[in-house]
C-alpha positions as CSV (number, residue, x, y, z in Angstrom):
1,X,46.4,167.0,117.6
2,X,45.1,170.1,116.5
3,X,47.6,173.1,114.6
4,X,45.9,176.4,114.4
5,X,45.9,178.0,111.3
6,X,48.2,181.5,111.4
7,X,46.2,185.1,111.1
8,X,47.1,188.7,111.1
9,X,46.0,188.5,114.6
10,X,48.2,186.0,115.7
11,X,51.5,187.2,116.0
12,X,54.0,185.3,113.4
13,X,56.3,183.8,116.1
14,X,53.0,181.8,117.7
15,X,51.3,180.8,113.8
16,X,51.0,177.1,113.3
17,X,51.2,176.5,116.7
18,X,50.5,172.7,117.9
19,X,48.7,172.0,121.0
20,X,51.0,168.9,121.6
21,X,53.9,171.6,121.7
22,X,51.7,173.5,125.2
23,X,53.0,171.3,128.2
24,X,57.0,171.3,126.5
25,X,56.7,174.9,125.9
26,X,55.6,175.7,129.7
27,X,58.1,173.3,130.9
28,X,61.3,174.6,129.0
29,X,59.7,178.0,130.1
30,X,60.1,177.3,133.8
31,X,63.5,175.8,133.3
32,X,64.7,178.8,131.3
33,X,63.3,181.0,134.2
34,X,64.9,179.0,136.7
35,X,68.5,179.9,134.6
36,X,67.4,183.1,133.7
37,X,66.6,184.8,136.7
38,X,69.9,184.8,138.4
39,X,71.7,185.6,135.6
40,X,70.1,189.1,134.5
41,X,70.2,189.7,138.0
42,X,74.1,189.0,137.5
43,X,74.0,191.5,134.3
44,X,73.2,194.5,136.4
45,X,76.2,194.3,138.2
46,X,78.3,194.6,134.6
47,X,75.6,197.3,134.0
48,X,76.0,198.6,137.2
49,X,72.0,199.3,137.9
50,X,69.6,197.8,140.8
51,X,69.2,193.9,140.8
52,X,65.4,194.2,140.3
53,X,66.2,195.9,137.1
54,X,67.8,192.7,135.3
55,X,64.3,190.7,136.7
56,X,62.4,193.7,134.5
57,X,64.8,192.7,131.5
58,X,62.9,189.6,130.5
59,X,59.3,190.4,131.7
60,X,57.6,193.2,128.8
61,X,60.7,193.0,126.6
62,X,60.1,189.6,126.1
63,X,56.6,189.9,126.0
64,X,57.0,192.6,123.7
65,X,59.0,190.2,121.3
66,X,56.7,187.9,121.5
67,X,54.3,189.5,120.1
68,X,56.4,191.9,117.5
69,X,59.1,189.3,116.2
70,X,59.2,186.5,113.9
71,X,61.6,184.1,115.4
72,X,60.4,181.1,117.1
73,X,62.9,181.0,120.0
74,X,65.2,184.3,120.0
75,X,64.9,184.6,123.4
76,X,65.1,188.8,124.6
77,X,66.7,189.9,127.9
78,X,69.5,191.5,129.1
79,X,73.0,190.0,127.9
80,X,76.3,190.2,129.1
81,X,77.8,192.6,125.6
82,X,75.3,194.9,125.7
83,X,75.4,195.4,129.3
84,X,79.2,196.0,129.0
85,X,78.9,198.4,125.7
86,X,75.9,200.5,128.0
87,X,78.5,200.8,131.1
88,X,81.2,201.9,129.2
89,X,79.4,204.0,127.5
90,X,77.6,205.6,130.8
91,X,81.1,205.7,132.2
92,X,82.3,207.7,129.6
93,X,80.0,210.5,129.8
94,X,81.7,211.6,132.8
95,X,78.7,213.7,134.5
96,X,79.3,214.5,138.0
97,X,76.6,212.4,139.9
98,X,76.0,209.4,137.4
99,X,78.0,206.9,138.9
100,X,76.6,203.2,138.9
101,X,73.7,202.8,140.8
102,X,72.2,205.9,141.3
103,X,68.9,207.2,139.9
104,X,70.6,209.3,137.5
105,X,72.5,206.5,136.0
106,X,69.4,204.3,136.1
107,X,67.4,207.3,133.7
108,X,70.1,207.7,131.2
109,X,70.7,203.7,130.9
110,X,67.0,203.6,130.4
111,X,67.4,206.6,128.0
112,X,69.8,204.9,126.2
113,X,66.8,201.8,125.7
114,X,64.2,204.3,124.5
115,X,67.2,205.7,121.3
116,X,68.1,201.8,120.6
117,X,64.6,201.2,119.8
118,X,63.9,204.7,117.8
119,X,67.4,203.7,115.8
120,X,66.2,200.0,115.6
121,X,62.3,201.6,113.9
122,X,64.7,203.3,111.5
123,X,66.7,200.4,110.8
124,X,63.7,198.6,109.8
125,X,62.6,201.4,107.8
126,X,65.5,201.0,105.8
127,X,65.2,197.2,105.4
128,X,69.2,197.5,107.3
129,X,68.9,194.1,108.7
130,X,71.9,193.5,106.4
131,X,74.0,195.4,108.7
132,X,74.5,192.5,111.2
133,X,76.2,190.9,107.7
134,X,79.0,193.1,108.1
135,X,80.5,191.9,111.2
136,X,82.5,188.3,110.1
137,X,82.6,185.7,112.3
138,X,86.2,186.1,113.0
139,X,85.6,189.3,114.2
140,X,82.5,188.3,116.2
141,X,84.7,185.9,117.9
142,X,87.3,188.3,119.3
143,X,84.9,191.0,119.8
144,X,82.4,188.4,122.3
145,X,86.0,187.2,123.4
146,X,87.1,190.5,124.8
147,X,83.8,191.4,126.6
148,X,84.2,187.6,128.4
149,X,87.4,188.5,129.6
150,X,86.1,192.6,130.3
151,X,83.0,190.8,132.5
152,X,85.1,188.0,134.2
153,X,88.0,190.1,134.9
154,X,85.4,192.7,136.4
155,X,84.2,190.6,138.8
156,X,87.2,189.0,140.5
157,X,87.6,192.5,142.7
158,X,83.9,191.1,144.7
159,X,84.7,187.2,144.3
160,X,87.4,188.4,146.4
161,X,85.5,191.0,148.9
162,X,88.0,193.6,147.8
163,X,87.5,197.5,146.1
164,X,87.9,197.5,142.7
165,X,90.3,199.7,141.5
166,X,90.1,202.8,139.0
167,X,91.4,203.5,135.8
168,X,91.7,201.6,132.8
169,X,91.4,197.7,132.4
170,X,95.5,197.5,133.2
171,X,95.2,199.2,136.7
172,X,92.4,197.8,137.3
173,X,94.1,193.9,137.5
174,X,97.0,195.5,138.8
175,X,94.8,197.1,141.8
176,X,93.5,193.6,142.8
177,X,96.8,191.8,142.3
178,X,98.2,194.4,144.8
179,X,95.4,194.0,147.2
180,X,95.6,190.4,148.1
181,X,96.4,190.9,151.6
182,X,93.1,192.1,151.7
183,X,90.7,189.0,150.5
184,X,87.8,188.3,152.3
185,X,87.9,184.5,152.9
186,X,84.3,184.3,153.6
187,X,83.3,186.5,150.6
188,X,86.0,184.2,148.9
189,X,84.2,181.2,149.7
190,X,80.9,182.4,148.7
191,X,81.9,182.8,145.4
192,X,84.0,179.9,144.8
193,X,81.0,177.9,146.5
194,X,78.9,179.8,143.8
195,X,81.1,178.7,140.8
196,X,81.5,175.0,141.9
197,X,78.0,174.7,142.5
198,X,77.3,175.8,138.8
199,X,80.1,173.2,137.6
200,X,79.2,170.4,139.2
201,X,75.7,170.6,138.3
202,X,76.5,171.3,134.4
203,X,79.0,168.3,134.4
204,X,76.6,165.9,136.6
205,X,73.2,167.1,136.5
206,X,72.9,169.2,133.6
207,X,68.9,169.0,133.5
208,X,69.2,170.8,137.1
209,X,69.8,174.8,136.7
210,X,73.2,175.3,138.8
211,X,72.7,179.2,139.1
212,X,69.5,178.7,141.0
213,X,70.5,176.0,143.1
214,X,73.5,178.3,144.3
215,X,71.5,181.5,144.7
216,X,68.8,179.6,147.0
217,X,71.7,177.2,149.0
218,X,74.0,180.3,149.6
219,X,72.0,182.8,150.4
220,X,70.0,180.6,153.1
221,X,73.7,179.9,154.5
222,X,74.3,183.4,154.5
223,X,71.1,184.4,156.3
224,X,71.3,181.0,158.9
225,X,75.4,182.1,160.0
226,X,74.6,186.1,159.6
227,X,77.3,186.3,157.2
228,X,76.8,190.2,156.7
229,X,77.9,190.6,160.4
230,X,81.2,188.3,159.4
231,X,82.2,191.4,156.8
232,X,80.4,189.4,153.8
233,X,78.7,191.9,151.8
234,X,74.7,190.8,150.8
235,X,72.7,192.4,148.2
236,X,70.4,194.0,150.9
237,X,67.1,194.8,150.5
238,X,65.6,195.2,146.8
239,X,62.8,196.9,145.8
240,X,60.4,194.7,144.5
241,X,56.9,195.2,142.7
242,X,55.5,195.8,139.3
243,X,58.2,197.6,136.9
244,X,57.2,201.1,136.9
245,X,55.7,202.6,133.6
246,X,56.4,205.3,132.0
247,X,59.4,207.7,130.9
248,X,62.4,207.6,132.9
249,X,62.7,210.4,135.3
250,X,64.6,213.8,135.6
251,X,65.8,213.3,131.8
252,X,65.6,215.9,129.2
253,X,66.2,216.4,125.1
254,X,69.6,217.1,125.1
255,X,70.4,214.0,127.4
256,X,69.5,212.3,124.1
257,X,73.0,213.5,121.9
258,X,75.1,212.3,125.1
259,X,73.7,208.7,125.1
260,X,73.4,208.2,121.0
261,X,76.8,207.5,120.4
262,X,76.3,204.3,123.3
263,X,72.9,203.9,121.7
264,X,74.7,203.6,118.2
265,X,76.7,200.4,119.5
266,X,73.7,199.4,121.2
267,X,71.7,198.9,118.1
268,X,74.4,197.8,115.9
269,X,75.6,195.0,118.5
270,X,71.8,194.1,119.0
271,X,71.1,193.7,114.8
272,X,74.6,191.6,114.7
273,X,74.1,189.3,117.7
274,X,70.6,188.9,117.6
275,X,70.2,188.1,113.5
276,X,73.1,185.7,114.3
277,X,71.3,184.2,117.0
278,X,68.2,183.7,115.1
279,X,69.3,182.7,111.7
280,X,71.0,179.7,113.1
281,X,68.5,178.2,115.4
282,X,66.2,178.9,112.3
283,X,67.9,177.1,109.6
284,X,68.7,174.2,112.3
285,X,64.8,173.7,112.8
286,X,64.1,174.5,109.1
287,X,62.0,177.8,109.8
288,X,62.1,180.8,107.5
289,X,64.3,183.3,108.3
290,X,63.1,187.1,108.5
291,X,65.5,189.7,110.1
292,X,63.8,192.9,109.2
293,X,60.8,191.6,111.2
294,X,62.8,190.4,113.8
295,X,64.0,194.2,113.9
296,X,60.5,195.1,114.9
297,X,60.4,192.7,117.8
298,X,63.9,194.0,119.4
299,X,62.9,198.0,118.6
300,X,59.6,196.8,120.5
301,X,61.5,195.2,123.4
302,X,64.4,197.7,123.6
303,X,60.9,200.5,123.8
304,X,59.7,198.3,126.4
305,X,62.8,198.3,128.4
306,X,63.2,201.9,128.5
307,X,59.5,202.8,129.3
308,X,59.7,200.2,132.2
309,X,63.0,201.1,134.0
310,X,65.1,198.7,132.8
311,X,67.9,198.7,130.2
312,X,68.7,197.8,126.5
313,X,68.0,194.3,125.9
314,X,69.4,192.0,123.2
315,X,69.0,188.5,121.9
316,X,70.6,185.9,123.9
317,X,72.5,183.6,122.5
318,X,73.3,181.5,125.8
319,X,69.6,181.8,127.1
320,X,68.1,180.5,123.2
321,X,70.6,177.8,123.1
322,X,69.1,176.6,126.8
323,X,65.2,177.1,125.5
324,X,66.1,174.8,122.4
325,X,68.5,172.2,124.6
326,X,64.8,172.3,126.4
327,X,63.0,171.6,123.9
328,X,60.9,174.5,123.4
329,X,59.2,175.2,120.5
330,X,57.8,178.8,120.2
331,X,57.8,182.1,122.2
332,X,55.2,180.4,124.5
333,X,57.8,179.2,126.5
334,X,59.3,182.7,126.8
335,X,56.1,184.4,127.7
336,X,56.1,181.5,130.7
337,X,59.4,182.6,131.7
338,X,58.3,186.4,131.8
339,X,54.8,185.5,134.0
340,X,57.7,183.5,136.2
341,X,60.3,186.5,136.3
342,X,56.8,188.7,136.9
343,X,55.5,186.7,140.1
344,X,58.8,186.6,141.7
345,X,59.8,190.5,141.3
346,X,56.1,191.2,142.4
347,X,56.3,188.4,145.7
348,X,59.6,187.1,146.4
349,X,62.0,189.9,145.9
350,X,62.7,190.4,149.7
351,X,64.3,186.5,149.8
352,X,67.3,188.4,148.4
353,X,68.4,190.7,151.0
354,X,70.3,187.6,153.0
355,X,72.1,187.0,149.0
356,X,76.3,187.3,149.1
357,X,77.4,190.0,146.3
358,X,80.0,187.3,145.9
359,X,77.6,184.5,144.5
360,X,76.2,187.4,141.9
361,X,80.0,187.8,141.1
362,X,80.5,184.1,140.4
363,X,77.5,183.3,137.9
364,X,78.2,186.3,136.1
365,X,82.4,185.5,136.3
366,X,80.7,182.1,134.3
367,X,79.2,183.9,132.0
368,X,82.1,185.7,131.0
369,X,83.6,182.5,131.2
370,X,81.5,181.2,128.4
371,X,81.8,183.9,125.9
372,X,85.5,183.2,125.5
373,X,85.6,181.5,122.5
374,X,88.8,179.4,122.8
375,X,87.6,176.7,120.2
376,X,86.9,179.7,117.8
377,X,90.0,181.2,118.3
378,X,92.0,177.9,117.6
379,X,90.0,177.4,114.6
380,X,91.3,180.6,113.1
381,X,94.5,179.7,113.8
382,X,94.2,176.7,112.1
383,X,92.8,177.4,109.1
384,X,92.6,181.1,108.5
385,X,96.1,182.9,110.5
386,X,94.9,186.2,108.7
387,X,91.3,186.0,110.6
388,X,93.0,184.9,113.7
389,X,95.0,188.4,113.8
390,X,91.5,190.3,113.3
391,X,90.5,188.3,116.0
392,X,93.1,188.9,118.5
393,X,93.2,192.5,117.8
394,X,89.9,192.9,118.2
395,X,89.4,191.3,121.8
396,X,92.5,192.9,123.4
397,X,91.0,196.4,121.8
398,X,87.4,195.6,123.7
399,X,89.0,194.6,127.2
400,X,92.2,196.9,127.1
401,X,90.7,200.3,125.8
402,X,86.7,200.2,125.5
403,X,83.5,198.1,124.4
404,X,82.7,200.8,122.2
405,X,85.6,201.6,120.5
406,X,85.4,197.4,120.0
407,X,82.7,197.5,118.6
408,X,83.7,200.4,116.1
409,X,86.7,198.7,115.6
410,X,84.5,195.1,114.6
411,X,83.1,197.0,112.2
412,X,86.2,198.7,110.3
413,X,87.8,195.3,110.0
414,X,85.3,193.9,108.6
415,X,84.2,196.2,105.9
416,X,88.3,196.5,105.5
417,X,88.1,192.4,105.5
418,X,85.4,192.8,102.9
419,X,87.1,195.4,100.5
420,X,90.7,193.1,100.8
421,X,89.0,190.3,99.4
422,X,87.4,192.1,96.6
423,X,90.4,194.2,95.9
424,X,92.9,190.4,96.0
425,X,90.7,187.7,94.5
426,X,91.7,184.6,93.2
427,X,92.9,185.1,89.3
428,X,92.8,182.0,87.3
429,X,93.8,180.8,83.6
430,X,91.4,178.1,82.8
431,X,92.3,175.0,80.7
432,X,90.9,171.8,79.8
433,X,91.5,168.1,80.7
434,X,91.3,165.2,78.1
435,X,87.7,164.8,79.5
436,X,86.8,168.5,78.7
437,X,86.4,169.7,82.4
438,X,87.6,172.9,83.0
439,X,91.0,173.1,85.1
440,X,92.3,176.1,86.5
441,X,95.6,177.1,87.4
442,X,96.8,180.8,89.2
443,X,97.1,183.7,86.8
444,X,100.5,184.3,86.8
445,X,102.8,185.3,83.6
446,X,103.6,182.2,81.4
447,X,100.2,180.6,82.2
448,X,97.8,180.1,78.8
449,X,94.8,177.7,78.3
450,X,95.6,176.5,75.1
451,X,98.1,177.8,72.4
452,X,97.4,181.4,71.5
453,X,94.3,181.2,74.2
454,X,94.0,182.6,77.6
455,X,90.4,182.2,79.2
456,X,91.2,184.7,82.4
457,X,88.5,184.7,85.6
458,X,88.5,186.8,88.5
459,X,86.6,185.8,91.0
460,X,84.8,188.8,92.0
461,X,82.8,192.0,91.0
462,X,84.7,194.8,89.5
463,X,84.9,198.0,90.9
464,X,87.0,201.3,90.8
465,X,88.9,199.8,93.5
466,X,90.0,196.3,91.8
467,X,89.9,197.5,88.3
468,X,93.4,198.8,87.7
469,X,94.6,195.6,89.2
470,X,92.2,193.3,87.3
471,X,93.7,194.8,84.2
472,X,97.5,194.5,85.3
473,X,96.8,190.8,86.0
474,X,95.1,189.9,82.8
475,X,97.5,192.3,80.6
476,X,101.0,190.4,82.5
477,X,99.4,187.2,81.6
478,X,98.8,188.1,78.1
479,X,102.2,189.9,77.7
480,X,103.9,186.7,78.7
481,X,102.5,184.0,77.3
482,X,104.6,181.3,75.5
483,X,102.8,181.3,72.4
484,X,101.1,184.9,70.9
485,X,98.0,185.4,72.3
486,X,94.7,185.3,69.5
487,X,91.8,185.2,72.0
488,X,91.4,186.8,75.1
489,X,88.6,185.2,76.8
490,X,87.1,186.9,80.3
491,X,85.1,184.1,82.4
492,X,82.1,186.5,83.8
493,X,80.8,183.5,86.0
494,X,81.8,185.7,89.0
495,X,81.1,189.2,88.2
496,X,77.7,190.0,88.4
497,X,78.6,193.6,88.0
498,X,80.7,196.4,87.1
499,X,80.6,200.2,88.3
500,X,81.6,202.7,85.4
501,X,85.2,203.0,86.2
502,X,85.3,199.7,85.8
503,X,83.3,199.7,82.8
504,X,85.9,202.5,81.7
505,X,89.2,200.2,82.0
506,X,87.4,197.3,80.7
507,X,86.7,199.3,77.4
508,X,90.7,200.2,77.5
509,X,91.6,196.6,77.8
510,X,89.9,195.6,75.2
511,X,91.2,198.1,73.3
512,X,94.7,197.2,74.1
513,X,93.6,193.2,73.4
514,X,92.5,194.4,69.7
515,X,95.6,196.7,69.4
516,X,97.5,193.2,70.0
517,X,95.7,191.7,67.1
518,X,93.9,189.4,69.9
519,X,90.0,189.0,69.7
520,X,88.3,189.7,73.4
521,X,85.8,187.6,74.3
522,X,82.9,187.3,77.3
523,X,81.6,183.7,78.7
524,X,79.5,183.5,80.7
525,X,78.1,186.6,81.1
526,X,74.4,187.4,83.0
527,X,71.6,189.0,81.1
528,X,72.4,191.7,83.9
529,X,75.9,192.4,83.1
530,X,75.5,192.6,79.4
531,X,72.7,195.0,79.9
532,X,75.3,197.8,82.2
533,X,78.1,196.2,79.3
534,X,75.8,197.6,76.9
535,X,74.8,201.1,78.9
536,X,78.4,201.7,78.6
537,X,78.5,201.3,75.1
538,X,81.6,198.9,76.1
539,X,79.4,196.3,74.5
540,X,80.0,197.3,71.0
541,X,83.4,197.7,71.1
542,X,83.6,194.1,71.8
543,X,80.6,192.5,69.3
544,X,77.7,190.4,70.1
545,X,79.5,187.5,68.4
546,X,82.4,187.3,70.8
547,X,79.8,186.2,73.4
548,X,79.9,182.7,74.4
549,X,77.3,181.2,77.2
550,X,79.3,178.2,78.0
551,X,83.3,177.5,78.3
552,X,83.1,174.0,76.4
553,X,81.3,176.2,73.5
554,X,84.2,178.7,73.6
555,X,86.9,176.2,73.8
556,X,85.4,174.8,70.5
557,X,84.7,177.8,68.6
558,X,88.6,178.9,69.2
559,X,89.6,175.5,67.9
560,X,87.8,175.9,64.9
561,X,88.6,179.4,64.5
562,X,92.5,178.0,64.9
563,X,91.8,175.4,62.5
564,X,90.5,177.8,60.0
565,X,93.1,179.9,59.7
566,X,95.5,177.4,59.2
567,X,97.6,178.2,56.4
């Protein structure tokens, strides 16, 4: 075997690559084509564009990645969210004239591309990889919740041949409830044909790509029995041939303000999903982990996409976890599924026409399908209720009022999820066993660590927003206490830091400690935090001799201080 040594010239997702790795790489490649061809096709019905358009998703946008990103198997292409967040957000410009499908809704999704990847540039810029950090995973779990039922529900109108209504999400079910006197039974059975096809092949023959097989079974029954004439709608003819280059057409500057705001969700729902995506099929295979240049790759893709007539792409979750079930090892195998997805939009487009809209319907009502995460859902129940409520609020908000305002939404909780715990740690009095291990019970009024001692940690950083509170914790404790309270001993072991109004009521506690005749004392403090404890001049109040680096050296040094005043 021979393993290449990585260069600048070789891009980082490709370095170290094995030559015993070629022939698995090409063959997850095709299988990942074979899953991934229908499927985007499936997406542009969510993101209501031409079919050929998904195809272009995972043909330079991948390549692009490829060569820009770091990740080993992130595979790039259209996805199910971002095609949701892109058609609300196109919906809600309300132009007269860009309604799904037409050329003017086409530009401005492409539009929309073109901004995610300027915002993702700046994003890298300012190293904001981070960002996808900020979404929790109970609030990524109702947010990919909502847009499964959004995509599923959406498709039900054409599983059943029937108009979908207008309106909001509400009407919309109530429309097709109201209509089923009017259900196509041959469109019907196209797509329920389409969805037990894909079962039956995942339960029995999982190694055999179910979406494919339907797409080439149905659509030859649909062209052999004319099904078009029997009121079944087909896809029709698509346009087929090499993505077109360039800028999208008939656009202008100030069609860039109306799409930013979509753009905006775009990016942030690309950095959140994608970093996800990558950091655990990273740490599962023991790679290195680096988001920022990931961030390169998807501003690259999501450029390519927009110059090639297609729309925003994102990491895919479903897709990587088929290329790694496959056992592919690098991008190799997604630059074979782009040269696949190339040769068939360049020869083999026109097998399509004959296709039922119905059998589009039912891979992408699977898909939706899949992102409802019911085992995530129960976990939160279980174990965190709090997290389950974030969770539930957050899908109904995505599928009842909006992607976007989901998405917006996804984020609030979470920072508000993030300040909440900062703002309520866990308080603690810590004690000793016979043994000498620290114990720790809740810091509520009567508890003490020994006689005279309280040794208080608060498990976090203090800030102006958790100061006030830290104090009127630690000062009920002390007020309380059985026995009168000599030492006062802060546990730093979880503060790392502390902003200057914090440093300002931490100099007023220890004042109020010293009023009470009680010595203040720091434990375990970093050489960081006694440097800002020292800026703030809080550091003298309190004496370089009341500094301990261990709690077995404290617990000892207050013994023998007790012992010594003895009378």
């Amino acid at each position: 075997m021979t393993r290449y040594d990585g260069t600048k010239l070789v891009p980082k997702s490709l370095r170290g690559y094995d030559s015993a790795w070629l022939t698995r790489d090409i063959i997850a490649g095709l299988t990942l084509a074979a899953v991934a061809i229908p499927e985007v096709m499936g997406y542009t019905s969510i993101a209501g564009t031409p079919i050929v358009t998904g195809l272009y998703t995972i043909i330079f946008p991948t390549l692009v990645f490829a060569l820009l990103g770091s990740s080993r198997l992130l595979v790039v292409g259209a996805d199910s969210a971002t095609a949701a967040v892109l058609a609300a957000g196109m919906t809600g410009l309300g132009i007269a004239g860009v309604t799904p499908g037409s050329a003017d809704w086409l530009a401005l999704t492409s539009l929309t591309a073109l901004v995610c990847g300027v915002l993702l540039i700046v994003a890298r810029l300012l190293r904001l990889g981070f960002v996808g950090d900020f979404l929790s995973a109970s609030v990524l779990i109702g947010f990919l919740t909502g847009v499964g039922i959004q995509v599923l529900s959406g498709q039900i109108p054409d599983l059943l041949g029937i108009p979908k209504g207008k309106g909001g999400w509400f009407e919309q079910q109530w429309h097709w409830i109201t209509s089923l006197s009017s259900v196509r039974l041959g469109t019907l059975a196209f797509g329920l044909s389409t969805i037990v096809i894909i079962q039956l092949f995942k339960r029995v023959i999982p190694v055999v790509p179910g979406a494919i097989v339907a797409v080439i079974l149905l659509t030859a029954i649909s062209a052999l029995t004319d099904a078009q004439a029997h009121g079944v709608a087909v896809v029709g003819a698509v346009k087929g041939g090499f993505p077109p280059l360039g800028l999208p057409s008939g656009i202008s500057w100030s069609d860039v303000s109306k799409v930013l705001p979509t753009a905006v969700s775009c990016s942030v729902l690309i950095i959140a999903q994608s970093a996800a995506t990558s950091r655990s099929f990273a740490f599962k295979h023991g790679d290195a982990v680096d988001i920022n240049r990931d961030i390169v790759g998807l501003s690259g893709a999501s450029l390519a996409a927009g110059l090639t007539g297609t729309f925003a792409v994102n990491g895919s979750p479903t897709k990587t976890q088929i290329l790694d079930e496959q056992k592919g090892h690098t991008q190799l195998a997604n630059l074979t599924m782009a040269a696949v997805a190339l040769l068939f939009t360049l020869f083999f487009t026109g097998l399509l026409a004959d296709m039922p809209t119905a059998v589009l319907a039912g891979i992408v009502f699977l898909i939706g399908v899949s992102l409802i995460d019911l085992p995530g859902l129960r976990r939160l129940w279980m174990r965190r209720k709090n997290e389950f409520v974030v969770a539930l609020i957050t899908t109904v908000t995505v599928f009842a009022v909006g992607v976007e305002p989901g998405i917006i939404l996804a984020v609030v909780l979470s920072l508000l999820d993030l300040v909440r715990r900062q703002y309520t740690p866990g308080d603690y009095v810590i004690g000793q066993d016979r043994a000498g291990e620290p114990t720790y019970q809740p810091a509520v009024p009567g508890a003490q660590s020994l006689p005279g001692l309280v040794v208080f940690r608060y498990d976090a950083e203090l800030f102006y927003a958790n100061a006030n509170r830290f104090a009127d914790d630690l000062e009920s404790v002390i007020s309380a206490a059985p026995d009168p309270v000599r030492w006062v001993v802060l546990d730093c072991g979880a503060i790392d830091d502390i902003d200057y109004s914090a440093g300002v009521t931490l100099a007023s506690l220890v004042k109020y400690c010293q009023a009470h005749n009680a010595r203040f004392v720091l434990v375990r403090p970093d050489t960081q935090l006694l440097a800002t404890l020292r800026a703030y001049h809080t550091l003298d109040a309190i004496g370089e001799d009341n500094i301990f680096p261990t709690l077995a050296e404290t617990f000892r040094a207050y013994r023998a201080d007790l012992a010594a005043s003895a009378p």
